[in-house]
C-alpha positions as CSV (number, residue, x, y, z in Angstrom):
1,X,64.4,67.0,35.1
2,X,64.4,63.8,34.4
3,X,60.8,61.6,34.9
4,X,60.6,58.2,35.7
5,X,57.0,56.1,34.8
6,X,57.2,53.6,37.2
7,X,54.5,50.6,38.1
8,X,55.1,48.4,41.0
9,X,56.8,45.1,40.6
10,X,57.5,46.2,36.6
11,X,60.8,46.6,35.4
12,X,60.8,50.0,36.0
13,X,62.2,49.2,39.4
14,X,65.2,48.7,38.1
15,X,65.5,51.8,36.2
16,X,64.1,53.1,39.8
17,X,67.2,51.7,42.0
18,X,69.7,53.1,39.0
19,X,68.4,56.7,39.4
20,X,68.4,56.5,43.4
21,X,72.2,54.4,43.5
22,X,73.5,57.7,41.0
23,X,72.0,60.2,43.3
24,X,70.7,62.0,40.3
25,X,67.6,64.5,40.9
26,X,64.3,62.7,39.4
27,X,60.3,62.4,39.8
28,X,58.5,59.5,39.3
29,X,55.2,59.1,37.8
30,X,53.4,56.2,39.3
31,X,50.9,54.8,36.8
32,X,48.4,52.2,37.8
33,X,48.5,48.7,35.8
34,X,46.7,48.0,33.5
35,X,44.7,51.1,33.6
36,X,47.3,53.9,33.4
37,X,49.6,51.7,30.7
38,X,46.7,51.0,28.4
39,X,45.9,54.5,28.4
40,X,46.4,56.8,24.9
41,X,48.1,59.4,26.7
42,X,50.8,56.8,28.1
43,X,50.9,55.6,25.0
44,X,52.3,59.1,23.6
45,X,54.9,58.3,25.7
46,X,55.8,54.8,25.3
47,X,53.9,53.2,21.9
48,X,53.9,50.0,23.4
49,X,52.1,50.4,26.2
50,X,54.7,48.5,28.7
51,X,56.8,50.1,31.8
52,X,59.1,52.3,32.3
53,X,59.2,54.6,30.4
54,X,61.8,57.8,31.1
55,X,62.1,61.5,29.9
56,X,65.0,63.7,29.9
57,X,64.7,66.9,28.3
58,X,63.8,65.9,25.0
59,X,64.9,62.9,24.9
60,X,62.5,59.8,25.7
61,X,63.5,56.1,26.4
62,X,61.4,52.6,26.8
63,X,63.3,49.8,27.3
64,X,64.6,49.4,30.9
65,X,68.1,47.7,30.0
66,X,68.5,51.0,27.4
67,X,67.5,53.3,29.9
68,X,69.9,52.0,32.4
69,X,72.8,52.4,29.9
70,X,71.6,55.8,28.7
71,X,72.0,56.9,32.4
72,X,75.2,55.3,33.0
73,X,76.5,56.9,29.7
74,X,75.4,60.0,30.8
75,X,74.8,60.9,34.4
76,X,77.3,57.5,35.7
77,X,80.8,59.0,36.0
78,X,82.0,55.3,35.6
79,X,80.0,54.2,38.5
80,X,77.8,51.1,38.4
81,X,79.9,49.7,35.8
82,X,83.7,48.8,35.5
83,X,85.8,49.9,32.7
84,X,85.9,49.3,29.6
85,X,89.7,48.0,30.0
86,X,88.9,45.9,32.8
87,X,88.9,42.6,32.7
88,X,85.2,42.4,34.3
89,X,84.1,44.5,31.5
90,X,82.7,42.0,29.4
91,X,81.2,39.7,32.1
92,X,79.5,42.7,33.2
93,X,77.7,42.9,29.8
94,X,77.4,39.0,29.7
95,X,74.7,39.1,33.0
96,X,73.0,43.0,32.0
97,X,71.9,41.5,28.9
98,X,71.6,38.0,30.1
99,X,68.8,39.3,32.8
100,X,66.5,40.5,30.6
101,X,67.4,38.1,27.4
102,X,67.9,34.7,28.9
103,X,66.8,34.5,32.6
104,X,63.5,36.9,32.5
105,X,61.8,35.1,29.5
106,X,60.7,31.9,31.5
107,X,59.5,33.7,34.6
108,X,56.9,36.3,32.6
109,X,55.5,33.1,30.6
110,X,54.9,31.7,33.9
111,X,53.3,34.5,35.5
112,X,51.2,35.3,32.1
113,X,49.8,31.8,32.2
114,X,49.5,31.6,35.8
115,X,48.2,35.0,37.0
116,X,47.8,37.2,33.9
117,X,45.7,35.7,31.0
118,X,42.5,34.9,31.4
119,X,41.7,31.1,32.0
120,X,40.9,30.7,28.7
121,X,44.2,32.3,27.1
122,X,46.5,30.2,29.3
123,X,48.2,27.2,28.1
124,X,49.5,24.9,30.6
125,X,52.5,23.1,28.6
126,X,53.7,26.7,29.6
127,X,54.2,25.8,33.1
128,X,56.3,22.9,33.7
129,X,58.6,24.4,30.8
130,X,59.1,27.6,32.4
131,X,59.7,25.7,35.9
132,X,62.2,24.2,34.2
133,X,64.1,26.8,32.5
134,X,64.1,28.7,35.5
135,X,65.5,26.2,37.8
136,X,68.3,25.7,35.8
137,X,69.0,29.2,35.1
138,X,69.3,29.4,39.1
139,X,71.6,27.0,38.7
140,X,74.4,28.4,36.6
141,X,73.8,32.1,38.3
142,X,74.5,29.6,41.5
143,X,77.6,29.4,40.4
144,X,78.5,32.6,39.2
145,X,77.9,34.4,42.5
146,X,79.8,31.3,44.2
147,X,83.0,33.9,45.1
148,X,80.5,35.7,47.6
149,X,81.0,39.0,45.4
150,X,78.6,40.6,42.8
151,X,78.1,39.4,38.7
152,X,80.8,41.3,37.8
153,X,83.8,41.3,40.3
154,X,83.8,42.7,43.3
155,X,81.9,45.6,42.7
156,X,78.5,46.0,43.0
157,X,77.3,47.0,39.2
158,X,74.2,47.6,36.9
159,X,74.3,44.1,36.2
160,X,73.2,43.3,39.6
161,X,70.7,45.3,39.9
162,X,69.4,44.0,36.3
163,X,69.2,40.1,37.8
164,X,67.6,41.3,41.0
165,X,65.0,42.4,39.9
166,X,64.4,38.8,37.6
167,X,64.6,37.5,41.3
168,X,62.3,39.7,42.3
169,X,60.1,37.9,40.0
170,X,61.5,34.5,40.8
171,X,60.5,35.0,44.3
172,X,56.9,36.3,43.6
173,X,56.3,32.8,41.9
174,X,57.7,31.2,44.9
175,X,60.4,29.4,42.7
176,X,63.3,30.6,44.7
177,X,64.7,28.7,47.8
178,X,67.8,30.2,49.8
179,X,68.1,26.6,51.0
180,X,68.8,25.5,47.3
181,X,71.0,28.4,45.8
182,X,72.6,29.9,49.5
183,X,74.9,31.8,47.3
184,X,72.0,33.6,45.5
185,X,70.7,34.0,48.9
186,X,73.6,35.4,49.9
187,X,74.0,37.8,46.8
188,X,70.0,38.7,46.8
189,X,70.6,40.3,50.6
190,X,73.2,42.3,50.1
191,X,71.5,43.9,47.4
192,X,68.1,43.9,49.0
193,X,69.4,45.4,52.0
194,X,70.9,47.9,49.7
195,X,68.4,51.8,50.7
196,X,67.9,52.5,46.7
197,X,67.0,48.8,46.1
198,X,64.3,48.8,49.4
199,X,62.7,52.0,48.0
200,X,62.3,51.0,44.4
201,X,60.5,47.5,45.1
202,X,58.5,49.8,48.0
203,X,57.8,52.4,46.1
């Protein structure tokens, strides 16, 4: 059986919308932030104390881009992702990296020096900077959605569901505005509307 550790509004969310999009039979531990995450006997599981986490058998995975690959390697039957001799192929690993490397970065600086550290920790250079990066990643993801299909063709992909969930983010901060990027907008609602998608940011 394989076990998800999930916290809301964590990356785990994605790894949560890849199990339910597969179909694949799953539980899922909810943990409790910071509380569950700090404890010793999460960290057995994952060392450094950050979500998800997910067990298979005996094999255990942190990292929620890894996971999401481990799954699709496994358990995906070449769904979620397009071949490797497609010509999408590479621009699908261009945006599942490019979530997590490039556009996530500037939106959790913001949020840790906005909501997370204490007063004292927080440094408010930090703020305009990350503003900045993040309106201009919207920018070029702007474009890349412009053909009204998904990040990687016309196929909705891991890839997607990797960049939602930095939108996710985007839109807790209240940095995102449909009026702005419509083709974001656009892209964010079919995804959102999407059942797997609804019950990993509900659940």
């Amino acid at each position: 059986m394989i076990t998800l550790y999930h916290a809301p509004n964590s990356r785990s969310v994605r790894v949560y919308a890849t199990l339910e999009e597969l179909g694949l039979q799953y539980e899922v531990k909810h943990l409790k932030f910071p509380e569950d995450v700090r404890s010793d006997a999460y960290r057995k599981i994952n060392p450094l104390a950050r979500v998800p986490a997910l067990a298979d058998g005996g094999t255990s995975l942190f990292e929620s881009g890894a996971i999401i690959q481990y799954l699709l390697a496994r358990y995906g039957r070449g769904r979620l992702e397009p071949s490797v001799s497609s010509e999408d192929f590479p621009v699908y690993l261009q945006w599942f990296h490019c979530a997590e490397a490039t556009f996530l970065p500037p939106v959790s600086d913001l949020i840790q020096h906005t909501m997370v550290l204490p007063e004292d920790e927080r440094v408010p250079g930090v703020i305009p900077w990350s503003q900045k990066r993040i309106r201009a990643n919207l920018d070029v993801l702007e474009t890349a959605v412009s053909g009204g299909g998904f990040l990687a063709g016309g196929a909705f992909s891991a890839a997607d569901i990797m960049m939602a969930y930095t939108l996710h983010l985007v839109k807790l901060v209240q940095l995102f505005d449909a009026n702005d990027h419509p083709n974001i907008g656009a892209w964010l609602t079919k995804i959102e509307s999407r059942p797997a998608w609804g019950l990993a940011v509900g659940g």
